[in-house]
N, C-alpha and C positions, 0 to 999 in steps of 0.2 A: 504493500500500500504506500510505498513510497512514492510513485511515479503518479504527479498530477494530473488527471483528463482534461484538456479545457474545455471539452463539449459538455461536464458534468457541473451540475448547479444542486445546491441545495438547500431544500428552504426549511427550515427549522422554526415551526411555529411557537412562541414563547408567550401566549396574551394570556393564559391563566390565572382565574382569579386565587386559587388553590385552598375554594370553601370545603370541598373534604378532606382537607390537611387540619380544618378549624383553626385558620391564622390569618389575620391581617396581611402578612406579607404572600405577594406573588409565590404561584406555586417554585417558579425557576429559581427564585434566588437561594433559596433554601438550602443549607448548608449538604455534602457530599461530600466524606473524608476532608472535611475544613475548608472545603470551596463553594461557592454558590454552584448547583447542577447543572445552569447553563455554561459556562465554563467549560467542564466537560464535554458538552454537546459541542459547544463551537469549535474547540481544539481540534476533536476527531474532525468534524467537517471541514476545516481549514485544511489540515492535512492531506485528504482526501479529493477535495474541488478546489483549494487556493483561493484565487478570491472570489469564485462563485460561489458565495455562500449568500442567503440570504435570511434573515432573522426577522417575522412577523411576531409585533410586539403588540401590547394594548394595554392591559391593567398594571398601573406601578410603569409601565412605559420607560418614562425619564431613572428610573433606577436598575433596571433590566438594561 
């Protein structure tokens, strides 16, 4: 998985309110061995597509 596709895009939807977590905060930020979960998502897909990544945000937005 090292070798980039440029034909490859990926969109990573992150607008969760994350009410069945029972918390104010957005489902993604949410800690994953001491990192917000979205972190993880985008790393893998970075590596993967380079900069065809796309990340659909909504709830909490500006902190996502």
């Amino acid at each position: 998985m090292n070798q980039k596709t440029e034909s490859l895009v990926i969109v990573i939807l992150a607008a969760g309110k994350g009410t069945r977590m029972r918390s104010d905060k957005a489902k993604v930020l949410h800690s994953v061995c001491g990192r917000p979960m979205i972190l993880h998502v985008v790393e893998t897909a970075v590596e993967m597509a380079g900069k065809g990544v796309v990340v659909v945000i909504g709830h909490q937005g500006d902190k996502v």
